[in-house]
N, C-alpha and C positions, 0 to 999 in steps of 0.2 A: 425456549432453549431446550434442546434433548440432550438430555445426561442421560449417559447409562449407570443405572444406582447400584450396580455389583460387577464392580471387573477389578481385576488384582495386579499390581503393583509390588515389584522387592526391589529397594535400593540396593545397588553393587556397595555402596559407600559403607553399609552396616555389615560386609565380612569382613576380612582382616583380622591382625592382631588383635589377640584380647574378647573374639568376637564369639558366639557361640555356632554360629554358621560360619562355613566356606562354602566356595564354589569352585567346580573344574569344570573346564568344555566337554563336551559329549558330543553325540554323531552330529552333521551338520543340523542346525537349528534347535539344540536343546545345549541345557546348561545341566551338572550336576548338583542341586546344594546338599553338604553332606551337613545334618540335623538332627542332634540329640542321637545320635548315633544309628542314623540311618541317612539312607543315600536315596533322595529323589531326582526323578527327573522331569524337568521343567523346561516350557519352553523359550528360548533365547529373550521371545518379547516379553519376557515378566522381568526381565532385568533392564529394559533396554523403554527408554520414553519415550524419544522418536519414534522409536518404531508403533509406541502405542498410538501416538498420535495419528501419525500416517494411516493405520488400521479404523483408529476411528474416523476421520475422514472416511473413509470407504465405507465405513458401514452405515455414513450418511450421521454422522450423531454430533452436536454440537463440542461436548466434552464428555468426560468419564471420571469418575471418581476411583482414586489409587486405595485399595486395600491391600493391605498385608494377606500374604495366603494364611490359610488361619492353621498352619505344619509351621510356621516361623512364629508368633505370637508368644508362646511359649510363655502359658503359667506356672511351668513346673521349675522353671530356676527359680531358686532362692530369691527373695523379697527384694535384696540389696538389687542382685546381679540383674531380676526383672526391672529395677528403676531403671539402671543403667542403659539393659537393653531396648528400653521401649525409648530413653531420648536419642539413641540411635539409629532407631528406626524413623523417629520422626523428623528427626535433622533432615534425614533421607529422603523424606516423603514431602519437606516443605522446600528440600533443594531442586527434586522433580516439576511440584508445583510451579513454583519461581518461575523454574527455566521454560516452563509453556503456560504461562497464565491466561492465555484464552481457551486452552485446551483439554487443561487436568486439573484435579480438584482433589486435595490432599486430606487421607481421614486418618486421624490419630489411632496409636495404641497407646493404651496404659497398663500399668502394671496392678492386676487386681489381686493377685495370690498377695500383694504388699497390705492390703486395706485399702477400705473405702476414702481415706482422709490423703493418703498419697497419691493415688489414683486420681481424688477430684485437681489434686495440684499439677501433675505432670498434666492431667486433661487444661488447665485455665494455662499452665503454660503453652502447651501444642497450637491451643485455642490463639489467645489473645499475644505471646511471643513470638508464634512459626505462623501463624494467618492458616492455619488446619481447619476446615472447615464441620467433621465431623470426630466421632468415634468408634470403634468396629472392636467389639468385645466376644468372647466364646461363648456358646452355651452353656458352659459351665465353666470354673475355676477349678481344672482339674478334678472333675466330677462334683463342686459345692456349688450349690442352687447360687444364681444372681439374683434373687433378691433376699437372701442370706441379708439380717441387720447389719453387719459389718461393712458391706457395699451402700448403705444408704447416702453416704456423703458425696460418693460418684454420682447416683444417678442425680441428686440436689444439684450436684454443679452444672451436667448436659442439660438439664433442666434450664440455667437460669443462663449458662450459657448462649441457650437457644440453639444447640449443634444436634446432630440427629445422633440416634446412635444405631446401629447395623450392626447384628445380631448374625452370626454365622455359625455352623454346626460344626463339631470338634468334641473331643473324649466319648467319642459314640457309646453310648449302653448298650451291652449285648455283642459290643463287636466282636468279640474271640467269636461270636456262631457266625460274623456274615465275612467269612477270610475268601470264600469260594465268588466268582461271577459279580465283583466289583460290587459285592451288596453292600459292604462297609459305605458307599457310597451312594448309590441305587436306593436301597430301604434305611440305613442308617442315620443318612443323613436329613431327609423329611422326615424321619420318626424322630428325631435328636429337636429338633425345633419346634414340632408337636409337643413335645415334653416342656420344655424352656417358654415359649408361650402359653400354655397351661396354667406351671405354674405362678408366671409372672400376672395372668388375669385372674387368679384364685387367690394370690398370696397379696391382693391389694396394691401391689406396687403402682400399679399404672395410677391410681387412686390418690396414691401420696406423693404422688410427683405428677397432677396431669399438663405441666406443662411441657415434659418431655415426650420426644416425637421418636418411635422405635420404627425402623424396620425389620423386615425378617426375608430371609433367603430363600429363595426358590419356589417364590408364594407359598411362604408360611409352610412350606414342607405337608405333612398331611393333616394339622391345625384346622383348617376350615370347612375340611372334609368331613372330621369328625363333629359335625354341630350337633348334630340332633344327637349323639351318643352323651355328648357334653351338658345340652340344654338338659335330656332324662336326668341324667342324673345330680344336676345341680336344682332340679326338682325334689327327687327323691330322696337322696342323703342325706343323713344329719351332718354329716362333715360341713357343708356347705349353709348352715344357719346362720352364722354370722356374715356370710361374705356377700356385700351387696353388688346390684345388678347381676345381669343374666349372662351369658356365652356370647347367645347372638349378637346383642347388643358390643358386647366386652370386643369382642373381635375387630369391630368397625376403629378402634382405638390404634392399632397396629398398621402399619401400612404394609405391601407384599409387592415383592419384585415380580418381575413375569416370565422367571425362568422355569417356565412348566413344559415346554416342547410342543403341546397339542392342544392348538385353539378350544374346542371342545373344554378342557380342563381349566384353561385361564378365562372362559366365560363362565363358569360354573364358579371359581374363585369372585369374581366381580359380584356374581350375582350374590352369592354368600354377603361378605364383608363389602358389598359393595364397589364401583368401577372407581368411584374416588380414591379410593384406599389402593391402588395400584399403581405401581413406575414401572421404569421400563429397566432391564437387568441384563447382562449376558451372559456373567462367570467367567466371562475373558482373560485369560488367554489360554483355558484348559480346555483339553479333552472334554471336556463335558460340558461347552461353553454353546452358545446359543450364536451361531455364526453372523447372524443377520435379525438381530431383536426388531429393529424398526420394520424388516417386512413380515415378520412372526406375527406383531398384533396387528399388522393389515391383515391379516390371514384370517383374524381371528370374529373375521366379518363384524364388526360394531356401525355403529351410529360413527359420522363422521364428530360430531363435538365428542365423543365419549372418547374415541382414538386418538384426537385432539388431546383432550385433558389431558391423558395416560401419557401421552410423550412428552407433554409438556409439565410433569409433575412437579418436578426439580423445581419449578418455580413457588413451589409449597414447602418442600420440603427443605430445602435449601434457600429460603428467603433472602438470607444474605449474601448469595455468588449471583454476580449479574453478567 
C-alpha cells in the first residue's frame, strides 16, 4: 500500500458560526481562509476530498493521509476554545475519512496549549470514537518545547494507542529575520524541526515513551544533516552527561518523509538515519508540494527492495489501516 505520509486536508465543516476560521472564494482554484486575523490563500483542493482523491489516483498513490495545514491548528486559543476547536476539526477529518475509506486516512489534532491529560483524551477519543488513525502536533505549543512535563500524558497515550504522531514545523524561531524570499519557509521551516527533533532526542522523550512512533516533515528538515556537529558535541559537553545514547544512533528512532526535492539529498538522509526510517511525503496540495513523490524516489536511483520498502512504509507505520 502507498500512502503519502504528509498531504494536507481542511474540513469546509470546521468554518462557520462560532468557528475561528472562515472561508471565501478567490480567483479560479483557490479558496481564501481568513485565520487568526490573517487572510491565506489556499488551494481549492485542501478543502475539497474528491478532489484529493482524484489527485492521488494520478499521482499513482494508494491513499493519503488528511493533515491539518499546521496555520489552522492553532495553539494560541485559549485551552477551553482549543478543546472545542480541535473536535471540530476532527469531526471533519473522520467525516472525510468515512466518505472515501479506501482512499484517505484521517490524523487527529489535539489541543496541547490545554495540557497533557486533555490532549491524551480528545487523542483516545479521535482514536478509538472517529477511527483517526494518527496525530499531527507543532513543533512547538506556541514556542513551549514538546516535551515540556506537562505533555507527558499525550505522548503516554500515542504511545499505547499505537497511532503515529507527525510532527510539522509552525512558530518558526527567528522568523521576523526570514519575511524576505519565502525563507520563513525555505530555512525556517527544516531549521524549526532540526530544533524540535534535538530536543526531543536529548530531552529523553523518545526514551520514556519508546513505544511511540514520530515522524518528522520534510526528512527531518536539516536534523540529519547536522550529525556529526551533533555526535562532537554530545561527545564533548558536559550538558550532555546524563543523556544516554548517541545522535547517530538516536536519529534512527524517527522516521522522515521524502520531501527533499533532490535525489542526491534523500539518499544522503537514508544513508544517515537509515533507508528504513523513510516514507513517502508530498506536502500536498501546496506550492511547495512535491508533484509526483512516487517518481521523485524512482529518481533517486536505489536498489529496487529499498524503493520497495519506502513506498510501502505505511505498512510499518500504520499497522493498523489496511
Amino acid at each position: 500500500m502507498i500512502v503519502d505520509l504528509h498531504s494536507h486536508y481542511f474540513p469546509p465543516s470546521a468554518t462557520g458560526p462560532g468557528s475561528p476560521v472562515s472561508s471565501d472564494p478567490a480567483a479560479a482554484g483557490e479558496v481564501v481562509l481568513h485565520v487568526s486575523g490573517h487572510r491565506v490563500r489556499v488551494p481549492e483542493a485542501l478543502l475539497d476530498a474528491g478532489q484529493q482523491v482524484a489527485d492521488a489516483k494520478r499521482q499513482g498513490l494508494d491513499r493519503r493521509i488528511l493533515l491539518a495545514p499546521p496555520f489552522t491548528v492553532l495553539y494560541e486559543l485559549p485551552p477551553d476554545a482549543g478543546v472545542d476547536w480541535s473536535r471540530r476539526v476532527n469531526d471533519g477529518m473522520a467525516a472525510a475519512m468515512h466518505a472515501h475509506p479506501d482512499h484517505l486516512i484521517g490524523f487527529a489534532v489535539v489541543p496541547l496549549q490545554a495540557g497533557g491529560d486533555v490532549a491524551a483524551a480528545e487523542l483516545e477519543h479521535a482514536v478509538r470514537g472517529l477511527g483517526l488513525a494518527g496525530v499531527e502536533v507543532l513543533t512547538s505549543v506556541a514556542g513551549a518545547p514538546l516535551d515540556t512535563p506537562d505533555l507527558e500524558p499525550f505522548w503516554a497515550a500515542a504511545a499505547d494507542l499505537g497511532v503515529p504522531v507527525f510532527i510539522h514545523p509552525h512558530f518558526v524561531s527567528g522568523a521576523d529575520r526570514m519575511s524576505r524570499f519565502h525563507l520563513r519557509n525555505l530555512v525556517g521551516n527544516p531549521t524549526e524541526t532540526a530544533l524540535t527533533g534535538a530536543q526531543l532526542l536529548f530531552g529523553g522523550l523518545l526514551d520514556r515513551h519508546p513505544g511511540v512512533t514520530v515522524v518528522l516533515a520534510h526528512g527531518g528538515g536539516a536534523l540529519p544533516h547536522l550529525v556529526g556537529r551533533l555526535e562532537h558535541g554530545y561527545r564533548h559537553r558536559a550538558e550532555f552527561d546524563a543523556t544516554p545514547g548517541g545522535p547517530r544512533e538516536g536519529l534512527r528512532r524517527f522516521h522522515y518523509d521524502s520531501v527533499v526535492f533532490d535525489p542526491a539529498v534523500l539518499r544522503h538522509v537514508g544513508e544517515i538515519v537509515g533507508f528504513d526510517r523513510l516514507v513517502v511525503g508530498s506536502d500536498y496540495p501546496f506550492d511547495m508540494a512535491d508533484e509526483d513523490p512516487v517518481a521523485f524516489l524512482a529518481s533517486a536511483d536505489l536498489s529496487g527492495p529499498v524503493t520497495k520498502a519506502i513506498l510501502h512504509a505505511a505498512d510499518r507505520v500504520l499497522p493498523g489501516v489496511n
